[in-house]
C-alpha positions in Angstrom: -105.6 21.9 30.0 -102.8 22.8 32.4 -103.5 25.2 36.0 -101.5 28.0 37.2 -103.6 28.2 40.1 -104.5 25.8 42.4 -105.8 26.4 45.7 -107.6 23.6 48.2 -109.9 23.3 50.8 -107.3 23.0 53.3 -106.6 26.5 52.8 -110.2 27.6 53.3 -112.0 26.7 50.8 -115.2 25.3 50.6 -116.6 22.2 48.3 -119.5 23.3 46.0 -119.0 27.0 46.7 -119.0 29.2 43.6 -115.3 31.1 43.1 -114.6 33.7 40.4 -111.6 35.8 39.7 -110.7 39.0 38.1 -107.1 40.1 36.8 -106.2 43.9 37.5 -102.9 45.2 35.5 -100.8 46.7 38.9 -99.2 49.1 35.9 -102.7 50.9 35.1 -105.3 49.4 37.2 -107.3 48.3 34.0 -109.4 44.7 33.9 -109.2 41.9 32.5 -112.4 41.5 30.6 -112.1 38.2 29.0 -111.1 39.8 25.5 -108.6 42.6 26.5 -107.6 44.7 29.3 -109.9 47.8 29.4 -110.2 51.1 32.0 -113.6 50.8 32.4 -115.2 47.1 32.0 -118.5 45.9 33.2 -118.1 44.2 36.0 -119.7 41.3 35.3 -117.2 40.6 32.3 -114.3 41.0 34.5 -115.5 38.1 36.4 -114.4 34.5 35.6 -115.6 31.7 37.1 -112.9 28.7 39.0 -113.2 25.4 38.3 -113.8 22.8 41.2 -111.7 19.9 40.4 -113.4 16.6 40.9 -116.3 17.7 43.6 -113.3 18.0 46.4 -112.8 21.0 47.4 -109.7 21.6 45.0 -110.1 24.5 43.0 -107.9 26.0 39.4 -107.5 28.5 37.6 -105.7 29.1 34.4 -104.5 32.1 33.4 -105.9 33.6 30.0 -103.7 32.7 26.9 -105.1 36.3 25.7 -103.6 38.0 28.2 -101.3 40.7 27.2 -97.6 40.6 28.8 -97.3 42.6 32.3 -97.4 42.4 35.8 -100.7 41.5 37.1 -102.6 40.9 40.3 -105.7 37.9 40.4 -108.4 38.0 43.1 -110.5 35.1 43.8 -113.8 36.1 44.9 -116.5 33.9 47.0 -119.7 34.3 44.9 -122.2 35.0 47.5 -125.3 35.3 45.4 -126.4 34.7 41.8 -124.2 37.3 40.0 -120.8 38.9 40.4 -120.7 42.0 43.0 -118.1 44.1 44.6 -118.9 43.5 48.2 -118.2 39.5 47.3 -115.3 38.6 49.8 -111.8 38.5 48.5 -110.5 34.9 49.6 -107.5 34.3 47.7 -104.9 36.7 45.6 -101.7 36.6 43.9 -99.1 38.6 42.2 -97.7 37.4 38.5 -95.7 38.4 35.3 -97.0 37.0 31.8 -94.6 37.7 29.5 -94.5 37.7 25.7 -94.1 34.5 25.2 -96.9 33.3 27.0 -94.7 32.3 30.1 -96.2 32.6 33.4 -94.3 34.0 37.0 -95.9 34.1 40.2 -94.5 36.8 42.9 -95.7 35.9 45.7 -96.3 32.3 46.7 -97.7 32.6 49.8 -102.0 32.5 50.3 -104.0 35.3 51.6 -107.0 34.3 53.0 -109.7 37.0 54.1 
């Protein structure tokens, strides 16, 4: 399994912490809901969980090989209680391109941290 995402502890982020993201089309403003990208998704499906690598503090993301070409925004999310909600804190975000042949382009490089 390959990453497009990484993102460390020296950035903010916390060991043992639970992370999830969601992807948002910028075009429409639809979800990502794990099976296709839909107007009005519950929210709970739009949420994937981020994998800590190796108990460190290092976490990664890949993006969905389901994913339907366009320009996309990903928010990582601190979990702050058992499930998913929308007043978890936004800790991390990126701009990218998927394009139809499964290629990957990030936007913006740079980390936003909340």
């Amino acid at each position: 399994m390959s990453y497009n995402v990484i993102f460390a502890n020296s950035q903010g982020y916390v060991s043992g912490k639970v992370y999830y993201s969601q992807i948002i089309n910028i075009s429409n403003g639809y979800f990502w809901n794990g099976s296709n990208v839909t107007e009005n998704p519950s929210y709970a499906t739009t949420a994937k969980l981020v994998t800590e690598l190796l108990s460190g503090g290092i976490f990664a993301y890949e993006i969905p090989e389901g994913l339907p070409s366009g320009k996309y925004r990903i928010y990582f999310r601190d979990r702050a209680s058992a499930s998913a909600a929308t007043s978890d804190n936004i800790v991390h975000e990126k701009t990218f391109i998927k394009y139809s042949d499964g290629a990957v382009r990030f936007i913006k490089f740079e980390t936003t941290v909340y």
